[in-house]
C-alpha positions in Angstrom: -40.2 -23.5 -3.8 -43.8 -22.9 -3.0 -45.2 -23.6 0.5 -47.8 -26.3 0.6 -50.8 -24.5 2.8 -53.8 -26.9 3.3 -57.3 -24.8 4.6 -59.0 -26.7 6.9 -62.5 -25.4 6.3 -64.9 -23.8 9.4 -66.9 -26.5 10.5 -69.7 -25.2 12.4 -72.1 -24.0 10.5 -73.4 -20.3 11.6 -77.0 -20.8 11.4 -79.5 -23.1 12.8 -82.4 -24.5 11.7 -85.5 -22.0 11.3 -87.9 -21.5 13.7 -91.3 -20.2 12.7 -92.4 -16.6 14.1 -95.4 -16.1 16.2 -98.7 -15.0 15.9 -98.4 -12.2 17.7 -99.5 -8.6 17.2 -96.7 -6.2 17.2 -95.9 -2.1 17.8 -94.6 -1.3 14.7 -92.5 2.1 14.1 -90.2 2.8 11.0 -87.0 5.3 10.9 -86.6 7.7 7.9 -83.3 9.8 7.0 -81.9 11.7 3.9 -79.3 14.0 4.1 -78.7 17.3 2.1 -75.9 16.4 0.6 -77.4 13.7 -1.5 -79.6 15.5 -4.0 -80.5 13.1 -6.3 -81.9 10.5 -3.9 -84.1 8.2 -5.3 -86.2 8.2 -2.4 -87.1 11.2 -1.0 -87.6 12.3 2.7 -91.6 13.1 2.5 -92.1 10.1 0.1 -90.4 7.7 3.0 -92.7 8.8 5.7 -95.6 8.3 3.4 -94.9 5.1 2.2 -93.6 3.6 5.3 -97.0 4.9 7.1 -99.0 3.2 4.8 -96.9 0.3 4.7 -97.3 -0.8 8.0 -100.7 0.3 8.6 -101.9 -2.3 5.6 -100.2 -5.0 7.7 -103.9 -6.2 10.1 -101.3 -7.8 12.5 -99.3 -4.8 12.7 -100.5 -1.5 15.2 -98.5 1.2 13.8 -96.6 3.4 16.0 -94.6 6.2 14.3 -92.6 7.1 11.7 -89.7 8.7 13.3 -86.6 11.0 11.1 -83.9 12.9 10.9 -83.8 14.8 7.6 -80.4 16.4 6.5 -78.0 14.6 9.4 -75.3 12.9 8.8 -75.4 9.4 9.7 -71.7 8.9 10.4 -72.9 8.9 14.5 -76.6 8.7 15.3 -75.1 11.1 18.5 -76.6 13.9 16.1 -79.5 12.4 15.5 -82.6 13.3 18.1 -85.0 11.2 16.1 -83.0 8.1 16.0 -82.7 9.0 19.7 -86.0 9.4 20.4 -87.5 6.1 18.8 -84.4 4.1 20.5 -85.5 5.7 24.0 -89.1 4.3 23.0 -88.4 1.2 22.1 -86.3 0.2 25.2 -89.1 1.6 27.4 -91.5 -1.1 25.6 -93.4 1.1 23.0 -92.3 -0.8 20.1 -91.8 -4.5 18.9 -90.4 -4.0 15.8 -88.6 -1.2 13.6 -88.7 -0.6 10.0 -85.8 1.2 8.1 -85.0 1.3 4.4 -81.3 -0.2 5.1 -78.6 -0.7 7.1 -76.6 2.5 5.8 -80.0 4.5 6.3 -80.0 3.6 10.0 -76.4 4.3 10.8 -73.2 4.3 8.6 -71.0 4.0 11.7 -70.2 0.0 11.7 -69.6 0.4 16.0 -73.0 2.4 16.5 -75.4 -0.4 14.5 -73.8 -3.2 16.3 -74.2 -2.2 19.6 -78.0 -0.3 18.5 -78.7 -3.7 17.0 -77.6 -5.9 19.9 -79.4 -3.6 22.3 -82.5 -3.7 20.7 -82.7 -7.5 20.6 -82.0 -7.9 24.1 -84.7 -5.9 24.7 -87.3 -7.9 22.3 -87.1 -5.2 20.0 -86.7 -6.3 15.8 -85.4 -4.4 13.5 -86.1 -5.0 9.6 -83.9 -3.7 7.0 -85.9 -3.5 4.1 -83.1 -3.3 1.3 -81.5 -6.2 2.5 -84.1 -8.3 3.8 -82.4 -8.8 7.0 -85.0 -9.4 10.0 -82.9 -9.2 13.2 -84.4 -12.2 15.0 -84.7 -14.3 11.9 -81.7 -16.7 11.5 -80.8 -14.8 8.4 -80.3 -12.2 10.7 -77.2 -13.7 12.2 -75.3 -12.9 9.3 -75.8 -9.1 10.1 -72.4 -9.7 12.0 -70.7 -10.9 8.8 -72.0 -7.9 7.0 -71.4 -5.2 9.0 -68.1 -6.9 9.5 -68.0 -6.3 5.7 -68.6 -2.1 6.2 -66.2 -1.8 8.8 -63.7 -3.0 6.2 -64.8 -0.9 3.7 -64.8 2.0 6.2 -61.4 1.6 7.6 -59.7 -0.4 5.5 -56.0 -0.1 7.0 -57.0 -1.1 10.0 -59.4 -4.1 9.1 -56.4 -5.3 6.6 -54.1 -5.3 9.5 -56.4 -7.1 12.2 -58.6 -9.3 10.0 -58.7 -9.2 6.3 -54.9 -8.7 6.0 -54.2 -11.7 8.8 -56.0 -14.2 6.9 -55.1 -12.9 3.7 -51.1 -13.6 4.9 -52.6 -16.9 6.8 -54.0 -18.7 2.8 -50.4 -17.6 1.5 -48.7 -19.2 3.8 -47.2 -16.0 4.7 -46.6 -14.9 8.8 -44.2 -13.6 11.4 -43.2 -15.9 14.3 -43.5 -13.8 17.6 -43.3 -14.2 21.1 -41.8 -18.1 20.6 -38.5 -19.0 22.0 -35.7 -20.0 19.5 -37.1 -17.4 16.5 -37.1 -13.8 15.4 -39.1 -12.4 12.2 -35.9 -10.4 9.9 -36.6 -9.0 7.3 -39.6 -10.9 6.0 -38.5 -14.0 7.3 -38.6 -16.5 10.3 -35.0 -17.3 11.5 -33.9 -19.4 14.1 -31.8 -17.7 17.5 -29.0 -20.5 17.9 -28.6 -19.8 21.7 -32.6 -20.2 22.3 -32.9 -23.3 19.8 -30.3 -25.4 22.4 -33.0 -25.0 25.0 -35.9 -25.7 23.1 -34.0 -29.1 22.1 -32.9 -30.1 25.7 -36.5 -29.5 26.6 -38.0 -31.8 23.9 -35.0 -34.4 24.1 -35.3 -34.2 28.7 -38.8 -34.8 28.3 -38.5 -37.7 25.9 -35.6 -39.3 28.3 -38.0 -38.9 31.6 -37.8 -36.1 33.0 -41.4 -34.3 33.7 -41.7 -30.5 33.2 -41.3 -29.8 36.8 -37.8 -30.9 36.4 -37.0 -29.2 33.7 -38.2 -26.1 34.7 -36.1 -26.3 37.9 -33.1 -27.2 35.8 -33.5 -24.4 33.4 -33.6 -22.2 36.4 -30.5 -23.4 37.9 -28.4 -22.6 35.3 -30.0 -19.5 34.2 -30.9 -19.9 30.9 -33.3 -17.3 29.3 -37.4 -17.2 28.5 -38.8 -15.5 25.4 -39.3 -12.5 28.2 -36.3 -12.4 29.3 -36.3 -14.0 32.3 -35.0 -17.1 34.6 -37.6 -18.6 36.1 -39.3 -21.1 34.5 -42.4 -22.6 35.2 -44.1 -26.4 34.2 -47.0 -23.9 31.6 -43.8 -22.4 30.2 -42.2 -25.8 29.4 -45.8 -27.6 28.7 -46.3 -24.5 26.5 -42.5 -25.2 24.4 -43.9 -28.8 24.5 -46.8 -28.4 23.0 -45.6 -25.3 19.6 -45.6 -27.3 16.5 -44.2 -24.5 14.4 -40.6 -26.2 16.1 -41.4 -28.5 13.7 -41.1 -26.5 10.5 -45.1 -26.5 10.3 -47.5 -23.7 11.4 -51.3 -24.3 12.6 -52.6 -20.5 11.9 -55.5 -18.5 13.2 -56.2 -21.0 16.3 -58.2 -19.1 18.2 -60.6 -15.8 16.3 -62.5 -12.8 17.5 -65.3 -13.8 18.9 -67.3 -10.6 19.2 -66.7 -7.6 16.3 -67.1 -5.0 19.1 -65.5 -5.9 22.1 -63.0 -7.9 20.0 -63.0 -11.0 22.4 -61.3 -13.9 21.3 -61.9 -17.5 21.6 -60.0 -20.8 20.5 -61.0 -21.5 17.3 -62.4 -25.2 17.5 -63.9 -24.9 13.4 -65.9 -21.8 14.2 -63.4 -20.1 11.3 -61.1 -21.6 9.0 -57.8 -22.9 10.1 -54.6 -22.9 7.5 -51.4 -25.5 8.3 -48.7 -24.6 6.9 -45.9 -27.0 5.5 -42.1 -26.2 5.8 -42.9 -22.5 6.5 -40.1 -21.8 8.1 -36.8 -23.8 9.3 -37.4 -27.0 11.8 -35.3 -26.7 15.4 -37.0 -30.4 16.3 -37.7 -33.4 14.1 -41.3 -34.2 13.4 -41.1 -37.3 14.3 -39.5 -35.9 17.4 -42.8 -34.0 18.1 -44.8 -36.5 17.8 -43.5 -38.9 20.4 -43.3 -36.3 23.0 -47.3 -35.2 22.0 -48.3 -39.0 22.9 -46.2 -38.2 25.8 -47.8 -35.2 27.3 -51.4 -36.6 26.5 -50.9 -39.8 28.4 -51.0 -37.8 31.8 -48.6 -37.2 34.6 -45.0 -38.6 34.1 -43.5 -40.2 37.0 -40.0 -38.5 37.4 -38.1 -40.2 40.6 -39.1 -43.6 39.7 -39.2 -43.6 35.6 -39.8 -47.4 35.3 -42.7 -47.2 37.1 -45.2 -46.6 34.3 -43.6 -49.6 32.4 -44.1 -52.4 34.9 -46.9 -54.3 34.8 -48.5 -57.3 37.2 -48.7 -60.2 34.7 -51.2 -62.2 37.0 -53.6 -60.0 37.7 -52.6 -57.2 34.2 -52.6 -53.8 37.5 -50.0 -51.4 37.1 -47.2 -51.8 39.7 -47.3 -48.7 42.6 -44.3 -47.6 44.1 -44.1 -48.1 48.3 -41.1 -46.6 50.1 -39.6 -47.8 53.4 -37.9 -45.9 56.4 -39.0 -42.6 54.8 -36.5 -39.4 54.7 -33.9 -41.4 56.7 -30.6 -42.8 55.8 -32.1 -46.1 55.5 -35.0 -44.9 52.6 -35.7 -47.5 50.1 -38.1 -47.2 47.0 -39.7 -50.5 45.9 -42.2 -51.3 42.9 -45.3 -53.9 43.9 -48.6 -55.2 42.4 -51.3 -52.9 44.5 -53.2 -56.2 44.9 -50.3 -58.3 46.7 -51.4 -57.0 50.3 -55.4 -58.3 49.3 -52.8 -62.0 48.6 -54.8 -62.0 44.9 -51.3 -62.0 43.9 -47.9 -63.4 44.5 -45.9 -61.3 42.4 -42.7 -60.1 43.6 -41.7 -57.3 45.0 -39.0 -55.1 42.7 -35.9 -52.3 44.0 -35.3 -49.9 41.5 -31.7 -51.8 41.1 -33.6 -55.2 40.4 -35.6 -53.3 37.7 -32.7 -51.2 36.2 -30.2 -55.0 36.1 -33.4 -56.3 34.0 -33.4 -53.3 31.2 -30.1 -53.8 30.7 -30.0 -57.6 30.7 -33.0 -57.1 28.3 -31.1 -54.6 25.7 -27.9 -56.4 26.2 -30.0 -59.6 24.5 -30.6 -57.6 21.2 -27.7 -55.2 21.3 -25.6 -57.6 19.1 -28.6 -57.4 16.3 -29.5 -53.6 17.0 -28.3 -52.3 13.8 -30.6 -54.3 11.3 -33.0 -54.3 14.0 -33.0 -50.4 13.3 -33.0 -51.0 9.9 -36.0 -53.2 9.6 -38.0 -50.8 12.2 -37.4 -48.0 9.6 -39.1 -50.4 6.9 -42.1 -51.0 9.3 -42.4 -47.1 9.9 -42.7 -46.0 5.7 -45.1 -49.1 5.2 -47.3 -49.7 7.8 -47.5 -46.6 8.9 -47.9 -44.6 5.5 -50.0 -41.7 6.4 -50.5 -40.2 3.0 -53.9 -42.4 2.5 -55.6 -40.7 5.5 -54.1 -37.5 4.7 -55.9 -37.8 0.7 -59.3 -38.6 2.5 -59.1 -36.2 4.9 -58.5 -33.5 1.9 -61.7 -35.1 0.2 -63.9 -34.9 3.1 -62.3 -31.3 3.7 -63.6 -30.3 0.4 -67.0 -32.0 0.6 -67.8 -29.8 3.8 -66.7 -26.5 2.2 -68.8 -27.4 -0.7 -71.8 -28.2 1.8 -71.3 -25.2 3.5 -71.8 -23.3 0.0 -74.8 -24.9 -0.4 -76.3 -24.0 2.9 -75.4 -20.3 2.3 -77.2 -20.4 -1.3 -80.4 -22.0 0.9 -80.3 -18.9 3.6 -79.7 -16.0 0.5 -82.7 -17.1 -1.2 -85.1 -18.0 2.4 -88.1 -16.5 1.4 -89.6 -14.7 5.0 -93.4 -15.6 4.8 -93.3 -19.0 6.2 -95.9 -20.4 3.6 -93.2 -19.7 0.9 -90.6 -21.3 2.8 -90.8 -24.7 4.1 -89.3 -26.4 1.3 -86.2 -24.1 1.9 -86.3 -25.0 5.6 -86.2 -29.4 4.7 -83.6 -28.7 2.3 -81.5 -26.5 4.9 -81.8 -29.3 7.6 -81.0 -32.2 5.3 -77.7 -30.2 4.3 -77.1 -29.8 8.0 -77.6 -33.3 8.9 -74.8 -34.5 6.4 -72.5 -31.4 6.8 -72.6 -32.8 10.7 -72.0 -36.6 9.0 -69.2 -35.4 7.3 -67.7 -33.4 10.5 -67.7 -36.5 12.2 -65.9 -38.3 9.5 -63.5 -35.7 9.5 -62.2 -35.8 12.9 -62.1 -39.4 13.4 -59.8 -39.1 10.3 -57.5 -36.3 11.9 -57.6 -38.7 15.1 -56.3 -41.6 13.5 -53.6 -39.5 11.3 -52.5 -38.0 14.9 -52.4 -41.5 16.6 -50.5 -43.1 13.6 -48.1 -39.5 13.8 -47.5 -40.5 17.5 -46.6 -44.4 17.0 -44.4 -43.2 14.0 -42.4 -40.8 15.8 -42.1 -43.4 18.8 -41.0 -45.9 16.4 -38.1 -43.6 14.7 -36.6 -42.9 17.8 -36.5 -46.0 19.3 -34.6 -46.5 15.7 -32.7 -44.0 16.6 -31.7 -45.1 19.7 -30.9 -48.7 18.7 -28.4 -47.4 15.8 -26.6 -45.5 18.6 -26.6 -48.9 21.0 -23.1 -50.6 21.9 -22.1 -53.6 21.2 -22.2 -54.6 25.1 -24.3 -52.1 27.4 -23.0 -51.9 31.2 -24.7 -49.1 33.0 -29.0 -48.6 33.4 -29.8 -45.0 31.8 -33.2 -43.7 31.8 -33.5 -42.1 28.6 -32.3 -46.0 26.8 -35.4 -47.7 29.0 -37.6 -45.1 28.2 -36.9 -44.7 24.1 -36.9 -48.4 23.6 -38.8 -50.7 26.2 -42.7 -50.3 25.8 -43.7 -52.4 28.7 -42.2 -55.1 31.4 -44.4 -58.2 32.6 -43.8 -59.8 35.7 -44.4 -63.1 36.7 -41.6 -63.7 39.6 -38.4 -63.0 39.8 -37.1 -65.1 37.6 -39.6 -64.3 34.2 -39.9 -60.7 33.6 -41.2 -60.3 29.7 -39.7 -57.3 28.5 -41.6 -56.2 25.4 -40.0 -53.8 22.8 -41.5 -50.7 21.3 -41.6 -52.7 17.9 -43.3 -55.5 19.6 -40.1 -57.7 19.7 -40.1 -59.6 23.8 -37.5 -60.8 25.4 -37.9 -63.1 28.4 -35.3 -62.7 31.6 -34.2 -63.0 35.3 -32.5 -61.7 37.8 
């Protein structure tokens, strides 16, 4: 069965609008090279100097400099090359503004060397034209000199570009990748499997974090009894466990090429927040947690610090004055130590809400559950319904695909506009409107974009919350006689106090129950 594999299109677009150049004269030079072995050049190595001589000196704004060459040397490394050499050392010592060549191959065929020549020169306010091309290294069609060379270095090497860039991405749009360094899978034999033994943990992680348990605990726990990191090791740490968390390829899904190379060079990468395309990828592989699953614990980890000795205490609220209850403690470290919940604004006497113990709070869940445990099975059943029709994603999801494909298709549009930029700024100014106006609504439809993606992750969240609290009222009993954490905390969304005898216990459905202790 073929893998679904939706692009989600770069975003940003790469260029900026154009600025006009100034007025000012410039030292002009221009670099000629042929080589021997190419006899049937077009161009030969006398006519270049004449022509480019007489090119720039026709140019009033221009004071011409030199015509520097290397005739028959290779231009694999401009190492060999004591013209090239000589007009760089000029240029960086301030004798020349601007250099002319015939192309990019003509100034160096090495992809490494005209990168860093380039980048050198322009931090050093020195331009560089490339006649062939039209490339002007300090227009904004000039920033595409990346993309291009990007282009030759593939071209030149081609194993190695296939393998680090073309080849990745290539593998990304197919929907085709190896899992690595992720706990609970190994790539065999052109395929992702699952490692039984490393799955278990990864689901007691997910399932101890949905119950309560923060990922300070869990860590400590996993260290206890030993159990195993993708590197071999026992001691876990909260990043290792937020990390687990936080993977959705447990899920059966893959988000690929998150973060990119920033820098062709020096090969830096960044996280790729639309600079490049992304590519998610439906059942890639096989699922060790539910979706569903994933989502809760996501709305989880994003609302903050989990309180793990007192779990109730981000459930309790003050129903006089709507403050979150705080915990207080009394006869601290002693025999004697007792944790209570309170309204933070009963010592200012705005409010006379009681005081709670842990024990008063844990007899009120289960009073509260025990009130619908008789009607949890069609309570589970209707929940379900709720989930599949309120919370139908697929409408989002086909706007988000539309708005998707409107960007990619601006995004053509605004490379057509920068191809055919004509460089004297008399010629171009109807180009430069047209380029903004596409940039304005490419940013427009960005913006639409992510508020979609927001509210498909929001309404992913409530519908994995609302499937496990299904879950976890088809595996209620009939009578319930002991408090457990991981029942509060999968089906009670909130408890409202008044005094001690009306505390609202509201459902993650929506469904309250009033009680007392």
């Amino acid at each position: 069965m073929p893998k679904a594999v939706t692009m989600i299109p770069a975003t940003i677009p790469k260029l900026q609008p154009i600025a006009a150049p100034n007025g000012k004269r410039r030292r002009v030079a221009a670099y000629a090279r042929v080589s021997t072995d190419f006899e049937e050049q077009l161009t030969s190595f006398e006519t270049q100097i004449s022509y480019y001589t007489d090119y720039i000196r026709s140019h009033e704004e221009w004071d011409f400099v030199k015509v520097y060459s290397d005739e028959g040397i290779t231009g694999t490394s401009i190492k060999l090359r004591a013209g090239f050499q000589q007009m760089v050392s000029d240029a960086l010592e301030g004798r020349i503004d601007l250099i002319i060549t015939k192309s990019i191959s003509r100034f160096a065929r090495n992809t490494v060397d005209s990168l860093t020549m380039i980048r050198k020169l322009k931090d050093n306010d020195v331009e560089v034209y490339f006649e062939k091309e039209n490339i002007w290294t300090f227009d904004s069609k000039g920033e595409l000199i990346i993309t291009i060379m990007s282009s030759i270095a593939q071209e030149e090497a081609r194993s190695i570009s296939e393998n680090i860039t073309w080849g990745w991405r290539s593998r990304f749009a197919d929907g085709r990748f190896p899992i690595t360094n992720t706990l609970g899978y190994r790539y065999r034999d052109g395929e992702n499997v699952i490692i039984e033994d490393e799955a278990k943990i990864v689901r007691y992680i997910f399932s101890a974090y949905a119950s309560g348990d923060n990922t300070g605990t869990i860590a400590r726990y996993l260290s206890k009894i030993g159990a195993k990191t993708i590197r071999g090791n026992t001691n876990w740490s909260k990043s290792s466990v937020r990390k687990i968390l936080c993977n959705e390829k447990y899920t059966g899904n893959a988000t690929l090429q998150k973060t990119y190379t920033v820098d062709f060079l020096t090969k830096k990468r960044a996280v790729n927040n639309g600079e490049v395309p992304k590519y998610y990828v439906e059942d890639s592989h096989p699922a060790i947690i539910s979706k569903d699953m994933f989502d809760y614990v996501q709305s989880l980890v994003h609302n903050g610090r989990r309180n793990q000795k007192t779990p109730l205490l981000n459930l309790v609220i003050c129903g006089v004055c709507g403050e979150r209850y705080v915990t207080i403690r009394t006869h601290n470290n002693t025999r004697y130590e007792k944790v209570y919940l309170k309204c933070p604004n009963r010592t200012a006497k705005k409010c006379l809400t009681p005081h709670l113990s842990i024990p008063e709070l844990e007899a009120i869940v289960v009073k509260a559950l025990n009130s619908i445990a008789p009607d949890a099975e069609k309570l589970a059943i209707a929940v379900r319904d709720i989930v599949e029709t309120v919370y139908d994603q697929s409408a989002l999801k086909a706007s988000l695909s539309e708005k998707e494909a409107e960007l990619l298709d601006l995004g053509n549009q605004i490379d057509t506009v920068v191809k055919q930029m004509p460089r004297h700024i008399a010629d171009h100014e109807e180009h430069v409107r047209l380029y903004n106006r596409l940039l304005v609504k490419a940013d427009k439809v960005k913006k639409d974009i992510d508020a979609t993606r927001d509210s498909i992750d929001r309404m992913g969240q409530t519908r994995g919350r609302l499937l496990l609290y299904a879950g976890q009222l088809e595996k209620m009993p009939a009578v319930i006689t002991e408090y457990s954490d991981k029942m509060a905390l999968l089906t009670i969304q909130q408890m409202t106090v008044y005094s001690k005898d009306r505390i609202e216990v509201t459902f993650k459905d929506g469904r309250t129950v009033t009680v007392g202790l």
